[in-house]
C-alpha positions in Angstrom: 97.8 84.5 112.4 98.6 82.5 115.8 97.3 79.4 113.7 99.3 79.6 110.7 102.3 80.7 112.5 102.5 77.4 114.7 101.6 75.1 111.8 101.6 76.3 108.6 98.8 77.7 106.6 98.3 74.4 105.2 97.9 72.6 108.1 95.3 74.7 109.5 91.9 73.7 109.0 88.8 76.3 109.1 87.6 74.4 112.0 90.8 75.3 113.9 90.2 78.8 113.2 86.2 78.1 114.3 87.7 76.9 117.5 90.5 79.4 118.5 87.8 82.2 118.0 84.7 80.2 119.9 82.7 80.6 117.0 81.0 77.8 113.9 82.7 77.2 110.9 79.8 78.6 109.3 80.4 81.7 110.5 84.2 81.7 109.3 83.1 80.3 105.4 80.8 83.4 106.1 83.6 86.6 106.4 85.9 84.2 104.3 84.3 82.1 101.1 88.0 80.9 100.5 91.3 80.1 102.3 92.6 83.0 100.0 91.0 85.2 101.4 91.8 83.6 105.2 95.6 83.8 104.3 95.1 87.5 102.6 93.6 88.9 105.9 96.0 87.3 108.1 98.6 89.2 106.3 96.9 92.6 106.1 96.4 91.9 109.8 100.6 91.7 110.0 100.9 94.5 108.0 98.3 96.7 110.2 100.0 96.1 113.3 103.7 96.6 111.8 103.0 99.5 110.3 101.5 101.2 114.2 104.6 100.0 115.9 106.9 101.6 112.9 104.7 104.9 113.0 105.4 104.9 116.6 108.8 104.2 117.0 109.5 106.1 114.3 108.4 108.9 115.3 111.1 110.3 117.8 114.2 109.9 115.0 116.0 112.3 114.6 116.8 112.1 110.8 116.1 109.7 108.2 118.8 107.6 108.7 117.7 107.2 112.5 114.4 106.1 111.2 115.6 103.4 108.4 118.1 102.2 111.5 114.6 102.0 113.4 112.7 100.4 110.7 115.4 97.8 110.4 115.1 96.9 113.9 111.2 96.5 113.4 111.6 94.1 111.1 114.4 91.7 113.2 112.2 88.8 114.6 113.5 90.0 118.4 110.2 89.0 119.9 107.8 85.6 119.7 105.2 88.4 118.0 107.9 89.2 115.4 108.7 85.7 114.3 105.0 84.7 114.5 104.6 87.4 111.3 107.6 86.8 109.7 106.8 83.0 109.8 102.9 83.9 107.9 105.0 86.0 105.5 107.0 83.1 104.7 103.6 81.3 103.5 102.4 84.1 101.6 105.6 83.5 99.6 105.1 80.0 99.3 101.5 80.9 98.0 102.1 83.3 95.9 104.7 80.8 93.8 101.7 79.0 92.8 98.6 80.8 93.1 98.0 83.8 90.9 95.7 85.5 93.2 98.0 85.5 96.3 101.0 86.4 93.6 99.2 89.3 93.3 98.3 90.3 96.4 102.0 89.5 97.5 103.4 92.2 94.9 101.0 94.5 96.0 102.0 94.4 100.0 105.7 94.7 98.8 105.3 97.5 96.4 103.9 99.5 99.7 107.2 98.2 101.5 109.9 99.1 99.2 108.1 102.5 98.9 108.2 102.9 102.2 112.0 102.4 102.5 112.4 104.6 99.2 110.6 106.9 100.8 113.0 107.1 104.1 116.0 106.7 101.5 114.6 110.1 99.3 114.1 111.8 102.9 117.5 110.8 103.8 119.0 112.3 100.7 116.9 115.4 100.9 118.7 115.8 104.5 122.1 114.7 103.7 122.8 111.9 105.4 122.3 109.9 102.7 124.3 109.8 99.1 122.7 110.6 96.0 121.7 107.0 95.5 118.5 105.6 93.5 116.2 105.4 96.3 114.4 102.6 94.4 117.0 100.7 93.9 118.6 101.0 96.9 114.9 100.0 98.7 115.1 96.6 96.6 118.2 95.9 97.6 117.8 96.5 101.5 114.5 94.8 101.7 116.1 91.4 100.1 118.8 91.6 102.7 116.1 92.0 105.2 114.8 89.2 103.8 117.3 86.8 103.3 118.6 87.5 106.8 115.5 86.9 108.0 114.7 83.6 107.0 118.4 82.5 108.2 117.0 83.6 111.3 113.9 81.8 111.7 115.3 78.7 110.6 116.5 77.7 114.1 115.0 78.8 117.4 116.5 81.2 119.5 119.8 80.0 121.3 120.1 77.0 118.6 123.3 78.1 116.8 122.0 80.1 113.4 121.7 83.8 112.8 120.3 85.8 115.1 118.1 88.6 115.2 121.0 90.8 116.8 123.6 89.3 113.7 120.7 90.4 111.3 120.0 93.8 112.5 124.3 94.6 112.4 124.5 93.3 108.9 121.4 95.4 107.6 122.6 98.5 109.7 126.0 98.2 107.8 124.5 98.4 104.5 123.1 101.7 105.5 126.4 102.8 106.9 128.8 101.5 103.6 126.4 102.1 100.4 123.8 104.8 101.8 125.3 106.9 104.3 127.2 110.2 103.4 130.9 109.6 104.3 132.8 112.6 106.6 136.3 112.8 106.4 138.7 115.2 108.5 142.4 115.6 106.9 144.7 115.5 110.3 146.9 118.3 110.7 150.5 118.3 110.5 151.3 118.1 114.0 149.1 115.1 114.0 150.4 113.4 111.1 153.9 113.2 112.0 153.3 111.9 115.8 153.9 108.1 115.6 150.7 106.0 116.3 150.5 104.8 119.6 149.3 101.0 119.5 145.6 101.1 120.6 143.8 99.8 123.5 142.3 96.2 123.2 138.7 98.0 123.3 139.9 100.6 120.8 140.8 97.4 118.7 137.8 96.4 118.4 136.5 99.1 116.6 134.2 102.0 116.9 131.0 101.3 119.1 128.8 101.2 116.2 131.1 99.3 113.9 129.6 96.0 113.3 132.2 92.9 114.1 134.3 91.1 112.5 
């Protein structure tokens, strides 16, 4: 996974792999008759250790809406580990555009994504924090944005001038809050109504504290 991340899965030779792990080539074309299958297990390797840090983290929320906000935040490459797997996931894209094997594989791992953000979306709407939305639907369209965001991100290094992980994990949290979340609304009373707004404070301006910026 280290190997791929650094220099692509096309630059990285089996005897690379043989070396970083102290062992023969032999023993790699052993466990691995193809780079298919190296590429395939480097992913499910990703996958294994996302999806142990989402149960984890996960696992204090409060409600479903808490624990998309929390999956989001998983997938924003914050750390060098993050990037590292969003930067193999980028390959298995590029494979999977040319290799029907890996195209497979690839729609399997995101079939058992989105269904894992549907899932959280049907929790959600079970609860009612959510609308009555197509959970689907609105899975595809989150991931993508993950996605999307997520490649902005990577395209520069950190402190470089491009998206950060901080912009990415705003503009995914305010899809949740403007197409999924169930909007509250208080009518003021009359009292209220007719006093004459005060102009607000210069931190008041700027929004409430989990508003994302301009």
């Amino acid at each position: 996974m280290r190997l791929i991340a650094e220099r692509g899965f096309h630059a990285v030779r089996v005897a690379d792999i043989a070396a970083a792990c102290d062992t023969s080539t032999a023993t790699i074309h052993y466990h691995f008759p193809g780079r298919a299958e190296l590429l395939e297990a480097a992913v499910r390797w990703c996958m294994d250790e996302d999806t142990a840090r989402r149960a984890a983290r996960t696992a204090t929320a409060d409600d479903a809406r808490e624990e998309l906000r929390q999956l989001i935040a998983l997938q924003a490459p914050y750390t060098e580990r993050q990037r590292q797997q969003w930067l193999v996931w980028m390959d298995l894209w590029a494979e999977a555009a040319r290799s029907t094997a890996i195209g497979r594989l690839h729609a399997d791992f995101y079939q058992q994504w989105r269904q894992t953000v549907a899932e959280v979306i049907r929790r959600g709407i079970e609860q009612g924090v959510f609308r009555a939305v197509d959970p689907e639907f609105s899975a595809l369209r989150l991931t993508a944005l993950i996605d999307g965001l997520a490649i902005q991100v990577l395209a520069t290094a950190p402190g470089e001038g491009g998206t950060t992980a901080e912009a990415m994990d705003l503009a995914c949290n305010a899809y949740v809050d403007s197409e999924l979340t169930v909007r509250t609304t208080t009518r003021p009373s009359a009292r209220s109504a007719a006093r004459p707004t005060a102009r607000r404070s210069g931190a008041d301006e700027a929004g409430p504290p989990d508003q994302p910026g301009p």
